[in-house]
N, C-alpha and C positions, 0 to 999 in steps of 0.2 A: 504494500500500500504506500509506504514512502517512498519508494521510487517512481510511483505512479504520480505521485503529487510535485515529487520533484523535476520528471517530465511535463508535466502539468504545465509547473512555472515557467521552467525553462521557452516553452515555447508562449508560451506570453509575454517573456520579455522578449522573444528576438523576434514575435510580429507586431509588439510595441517602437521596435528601434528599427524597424523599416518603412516606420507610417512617416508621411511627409507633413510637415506644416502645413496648414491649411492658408492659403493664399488669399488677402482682403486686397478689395478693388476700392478705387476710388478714395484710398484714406490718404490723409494731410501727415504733415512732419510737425514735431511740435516750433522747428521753426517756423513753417508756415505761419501758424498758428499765433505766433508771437509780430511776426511781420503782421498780419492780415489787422493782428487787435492795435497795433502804433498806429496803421493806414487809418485804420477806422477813425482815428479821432484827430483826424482832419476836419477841413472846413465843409467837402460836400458831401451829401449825404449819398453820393454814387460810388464812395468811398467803405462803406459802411458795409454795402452789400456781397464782397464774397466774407466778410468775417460771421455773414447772418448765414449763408450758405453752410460757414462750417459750423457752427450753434447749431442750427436745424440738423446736419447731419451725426454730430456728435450726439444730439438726443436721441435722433433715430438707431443709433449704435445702443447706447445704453439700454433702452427701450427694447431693444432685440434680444438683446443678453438676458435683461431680465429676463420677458415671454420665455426664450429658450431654458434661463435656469428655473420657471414657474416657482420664483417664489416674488414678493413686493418688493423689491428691494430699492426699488424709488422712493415707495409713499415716506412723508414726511419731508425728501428732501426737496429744494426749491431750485430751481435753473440758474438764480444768480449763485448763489452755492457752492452748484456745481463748476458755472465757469470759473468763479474763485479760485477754484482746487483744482481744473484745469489750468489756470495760468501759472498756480505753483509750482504744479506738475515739470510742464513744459520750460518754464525755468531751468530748473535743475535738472532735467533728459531731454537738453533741445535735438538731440539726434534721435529720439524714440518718435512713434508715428501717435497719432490720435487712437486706432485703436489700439495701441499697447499702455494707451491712457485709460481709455475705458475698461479694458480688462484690470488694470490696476485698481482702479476709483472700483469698480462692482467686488472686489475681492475687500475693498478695504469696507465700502457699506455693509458688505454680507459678515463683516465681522465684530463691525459694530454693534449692529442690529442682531446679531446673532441667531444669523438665518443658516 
């Protein structure tokens, strides 16, 4: 029986370490991110519109995570908040992408909130 388990494992780990990263379209750099929110607070307000683009999609991210991990892990928090703790983020990992922001931020709620 303990070799059977021991085969078990074994090949769980070596079709664990053959899966590939899963590849995100469309995501920003947190420099992006950092550029787009200076631009933003310029004088026009045509200025403003891809930093809303990446808001709108950075919710859409979070908002997807959640749905997929089905548990709330929004409720309670507020958008301005969130982009708070996204501009910290992107501060200090301006070479990380937006979603490796979101995956962080939904790891750090889910553990808050103790989901």
């Amino acid at each position: 029986m303990t070799r059977f388990i021991v085969a078990v494992v074994g090949v769980l780990l070596a079709a664990n370490s053959m899966a590939a990263p899963v590849e995100s379209r469309a995501t920003r750099s947190c420099r992006d991110w950092q550029e787009q929110t200076r631009y933003a607070k310029s004088a026009t307000e045509m200025n403003k519109v891809p930093l809303l683009i990446s808001k709108n999609w950075f919710l859409g991210y979070l908002s997807g995570r959640a749905e997929e991990s089905g548990k709330n892990v929004l409720k309670g928090t507020d958008n301005d908040s969130i982009f708070l703790w996204l501009d910290g983020y992107c501060r200090t990992n301006p070479d990380k992408t937006l979603d490796n922001a979101g995956a962080a931020l939904m790891r750090e709620l889910m553990q808050q909130k103790r989901l």
